[in-house]
DSSP file (Angstrom, degrees, kcal/mol; ACC not computed):
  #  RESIDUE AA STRUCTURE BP1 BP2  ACC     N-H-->O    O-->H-N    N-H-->O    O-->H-N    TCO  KAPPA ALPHA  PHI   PSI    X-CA   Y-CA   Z-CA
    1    1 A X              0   0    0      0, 0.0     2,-0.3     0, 0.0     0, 0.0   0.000 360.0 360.0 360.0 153.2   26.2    5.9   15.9
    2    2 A X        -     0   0    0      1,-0.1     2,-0.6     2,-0.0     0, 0.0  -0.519 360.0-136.3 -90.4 131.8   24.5    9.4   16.4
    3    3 A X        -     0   0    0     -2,-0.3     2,-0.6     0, 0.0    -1,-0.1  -0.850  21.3-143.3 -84.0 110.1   22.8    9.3   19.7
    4    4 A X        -     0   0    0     -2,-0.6     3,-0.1     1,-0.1     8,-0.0  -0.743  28.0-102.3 -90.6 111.3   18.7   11.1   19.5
    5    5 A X        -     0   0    0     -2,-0.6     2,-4.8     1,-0.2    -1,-0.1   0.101  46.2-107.6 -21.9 130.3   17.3   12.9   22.0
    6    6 A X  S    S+     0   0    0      2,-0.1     2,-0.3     1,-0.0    -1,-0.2  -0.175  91.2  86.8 -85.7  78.3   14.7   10.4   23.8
    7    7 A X  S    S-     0   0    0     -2,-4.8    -1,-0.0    -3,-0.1     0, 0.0  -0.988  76.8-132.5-155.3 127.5   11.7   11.7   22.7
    8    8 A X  S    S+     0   0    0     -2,-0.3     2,-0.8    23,-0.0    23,-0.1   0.406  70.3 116.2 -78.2  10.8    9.6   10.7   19.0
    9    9 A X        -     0   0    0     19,-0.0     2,-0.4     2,-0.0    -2,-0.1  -0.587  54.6-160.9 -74.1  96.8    9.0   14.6   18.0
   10   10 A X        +     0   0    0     -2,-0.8     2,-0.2    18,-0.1    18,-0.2  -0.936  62.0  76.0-113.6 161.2   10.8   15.3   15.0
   11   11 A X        +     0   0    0     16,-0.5     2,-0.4    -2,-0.4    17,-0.3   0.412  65.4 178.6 -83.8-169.8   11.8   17.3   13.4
   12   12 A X  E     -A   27   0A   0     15,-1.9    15,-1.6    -2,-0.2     2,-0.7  -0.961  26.1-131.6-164.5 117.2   14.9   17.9   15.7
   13   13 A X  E     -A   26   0A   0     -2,-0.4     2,-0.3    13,-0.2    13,-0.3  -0.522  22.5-163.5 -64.7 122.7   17.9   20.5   15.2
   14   14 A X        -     0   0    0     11,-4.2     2,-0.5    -2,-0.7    -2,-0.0  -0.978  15.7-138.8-102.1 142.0   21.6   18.8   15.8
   15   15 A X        -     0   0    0     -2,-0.3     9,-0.2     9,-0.1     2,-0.1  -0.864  17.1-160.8 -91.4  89.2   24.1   21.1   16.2
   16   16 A X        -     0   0    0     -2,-0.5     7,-2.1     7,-0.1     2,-0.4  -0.389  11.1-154.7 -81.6 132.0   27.4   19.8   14.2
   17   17 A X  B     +C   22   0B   0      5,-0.3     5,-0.2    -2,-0.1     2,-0.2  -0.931  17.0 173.7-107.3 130.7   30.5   21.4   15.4
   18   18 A X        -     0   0    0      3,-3.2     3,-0.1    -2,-0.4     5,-0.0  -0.626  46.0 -90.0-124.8-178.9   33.6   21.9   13.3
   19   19 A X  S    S+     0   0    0     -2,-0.2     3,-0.1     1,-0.2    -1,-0.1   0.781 124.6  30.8 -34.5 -49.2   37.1   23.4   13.2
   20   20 A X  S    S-     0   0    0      1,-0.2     2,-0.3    -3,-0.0    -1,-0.2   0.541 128.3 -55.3-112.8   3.4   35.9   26.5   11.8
   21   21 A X        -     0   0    0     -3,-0.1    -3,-3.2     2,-0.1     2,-0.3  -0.979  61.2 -68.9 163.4-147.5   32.3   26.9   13.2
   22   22 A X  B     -C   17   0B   0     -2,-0.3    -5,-0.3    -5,-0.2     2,-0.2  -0.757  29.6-168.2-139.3 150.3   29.1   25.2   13.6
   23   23 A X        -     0   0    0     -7,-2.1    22,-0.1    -2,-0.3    -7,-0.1  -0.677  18.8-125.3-137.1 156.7   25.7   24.1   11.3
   24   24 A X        -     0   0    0     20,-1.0   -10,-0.4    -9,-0.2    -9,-0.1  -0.621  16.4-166.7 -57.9  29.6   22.5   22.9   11.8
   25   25 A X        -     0   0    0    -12,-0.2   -11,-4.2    18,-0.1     2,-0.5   0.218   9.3-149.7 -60.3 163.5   20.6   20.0   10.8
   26   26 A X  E     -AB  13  42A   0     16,-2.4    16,-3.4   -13,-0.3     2,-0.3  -0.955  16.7-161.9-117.6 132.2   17.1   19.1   10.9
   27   27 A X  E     -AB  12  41A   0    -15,-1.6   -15,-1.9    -2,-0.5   -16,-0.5  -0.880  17.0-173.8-114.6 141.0   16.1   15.7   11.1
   28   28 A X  E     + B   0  40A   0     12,-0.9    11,-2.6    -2,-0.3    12,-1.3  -0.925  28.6 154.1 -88.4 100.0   12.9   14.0   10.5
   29   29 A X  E     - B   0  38A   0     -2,-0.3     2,-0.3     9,-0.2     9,-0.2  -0.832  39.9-136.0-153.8 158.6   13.1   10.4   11.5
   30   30 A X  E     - B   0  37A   0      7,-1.6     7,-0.7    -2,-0.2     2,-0.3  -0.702  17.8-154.3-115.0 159.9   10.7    7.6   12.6
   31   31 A X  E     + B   0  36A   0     -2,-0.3     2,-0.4     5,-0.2     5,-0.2  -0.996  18.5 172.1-136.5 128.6   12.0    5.6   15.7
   32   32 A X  E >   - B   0  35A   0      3,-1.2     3,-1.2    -2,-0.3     2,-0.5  -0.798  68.6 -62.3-148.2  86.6   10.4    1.8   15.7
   33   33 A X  T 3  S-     0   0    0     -2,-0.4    -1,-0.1     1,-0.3     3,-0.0  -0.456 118.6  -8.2  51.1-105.7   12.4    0.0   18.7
   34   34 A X  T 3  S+     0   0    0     -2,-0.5     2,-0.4    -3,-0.1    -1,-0.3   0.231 122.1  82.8-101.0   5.9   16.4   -0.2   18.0
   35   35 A X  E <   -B   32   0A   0     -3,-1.2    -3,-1.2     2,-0.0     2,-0.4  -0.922  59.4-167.7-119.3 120.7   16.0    1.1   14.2
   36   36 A X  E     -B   31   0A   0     -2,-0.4     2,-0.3    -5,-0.2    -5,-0.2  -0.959   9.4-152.5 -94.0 101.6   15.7    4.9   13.3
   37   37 A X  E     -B   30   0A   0     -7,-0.7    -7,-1.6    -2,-0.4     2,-0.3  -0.686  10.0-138.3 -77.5 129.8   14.6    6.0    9.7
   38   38 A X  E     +B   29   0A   0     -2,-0.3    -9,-0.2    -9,-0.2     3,-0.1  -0.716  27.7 166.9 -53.8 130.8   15.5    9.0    8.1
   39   39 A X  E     -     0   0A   0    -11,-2.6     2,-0.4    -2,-0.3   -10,-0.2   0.371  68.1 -13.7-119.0 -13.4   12.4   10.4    6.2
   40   40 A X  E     -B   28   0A   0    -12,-1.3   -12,-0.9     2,-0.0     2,-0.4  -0.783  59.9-166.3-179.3 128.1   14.0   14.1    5.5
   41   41 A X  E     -B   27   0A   0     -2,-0.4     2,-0.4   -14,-0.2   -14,-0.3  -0.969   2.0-159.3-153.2 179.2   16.6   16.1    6.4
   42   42 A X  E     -B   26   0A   0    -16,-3.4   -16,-2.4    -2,-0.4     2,-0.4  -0.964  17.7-146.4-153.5 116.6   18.0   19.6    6.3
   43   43 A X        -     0   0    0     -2,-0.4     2,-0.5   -18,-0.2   -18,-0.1  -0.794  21.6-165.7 -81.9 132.1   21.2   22.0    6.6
   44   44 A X        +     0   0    0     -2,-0.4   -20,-1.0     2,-0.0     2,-0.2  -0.934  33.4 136.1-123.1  93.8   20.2   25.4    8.2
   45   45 A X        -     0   0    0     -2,-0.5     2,-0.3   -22,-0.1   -22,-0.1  -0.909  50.9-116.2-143.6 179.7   23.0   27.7    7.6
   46   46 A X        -     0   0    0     -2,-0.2     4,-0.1     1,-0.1    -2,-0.0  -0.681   5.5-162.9-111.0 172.1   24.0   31.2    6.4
   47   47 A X        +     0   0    0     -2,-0.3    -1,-0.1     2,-0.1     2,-0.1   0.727  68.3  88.9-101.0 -21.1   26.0   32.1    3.2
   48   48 A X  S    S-     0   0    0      1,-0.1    -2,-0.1     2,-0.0     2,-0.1  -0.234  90.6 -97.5 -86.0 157.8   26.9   35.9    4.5
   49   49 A X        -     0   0    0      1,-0.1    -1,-0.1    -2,-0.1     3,-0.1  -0.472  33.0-170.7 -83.3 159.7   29.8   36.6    6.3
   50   50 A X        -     0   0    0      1,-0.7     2,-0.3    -2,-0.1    -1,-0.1   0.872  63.4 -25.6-109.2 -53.0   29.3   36.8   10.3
   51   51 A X        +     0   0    0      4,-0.1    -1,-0.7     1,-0.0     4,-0.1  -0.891  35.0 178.2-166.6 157.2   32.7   38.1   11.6
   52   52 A X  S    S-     0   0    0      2,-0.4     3,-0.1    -2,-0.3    -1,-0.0  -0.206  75.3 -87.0-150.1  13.1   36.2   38.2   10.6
   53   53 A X  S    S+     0   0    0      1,-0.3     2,-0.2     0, 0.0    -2,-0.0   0.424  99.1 114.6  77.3  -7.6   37.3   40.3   13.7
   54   54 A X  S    S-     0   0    0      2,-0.0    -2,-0.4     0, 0.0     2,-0.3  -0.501  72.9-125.3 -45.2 148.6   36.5   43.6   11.7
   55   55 A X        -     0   0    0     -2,-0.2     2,-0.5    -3,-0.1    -4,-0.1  -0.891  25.3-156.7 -96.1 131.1   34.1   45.9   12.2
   56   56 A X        -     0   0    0     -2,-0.3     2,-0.4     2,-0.0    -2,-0.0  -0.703  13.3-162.9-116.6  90.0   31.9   46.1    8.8
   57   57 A X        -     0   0    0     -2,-0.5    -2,-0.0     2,-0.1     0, 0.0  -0.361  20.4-120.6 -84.9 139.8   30.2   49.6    8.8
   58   58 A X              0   0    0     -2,-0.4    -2,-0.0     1,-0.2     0, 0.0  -0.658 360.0 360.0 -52.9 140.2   27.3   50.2    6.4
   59   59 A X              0   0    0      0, 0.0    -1,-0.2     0, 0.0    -2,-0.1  -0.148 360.0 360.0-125.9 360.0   28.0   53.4    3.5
């Protein structure tokens, strides 16, 4: 189980780490003693490319 910062301020970024890079979620969650509800949450990522070890100069 996903371990939460100890604090009840949501929302809250996580940072998920992968093989090939990193995303963002946002969490919105209620905390009521050992049980944590979701109420909304959110991927914060980009669709455009970042690097590929090229330089991509503008025309």
């Amino acid at each position: 189980m996903a371990q939460f910062a100890p604090t009840n301020i949501t929302p809250q970024n996580l940072s998920i780490e992968h093989p090939s890079g990193e995303f963002t979620v946002s969490l919105d969650f209620e905390r009521h003693e050992d049980e944590v509800t979701i109420k909304k949450s959110g991927i914060i990522r980009t669709a455009r490319l970042l690097s590929k070890g090229e330089v991509f100069i503008q025309e």
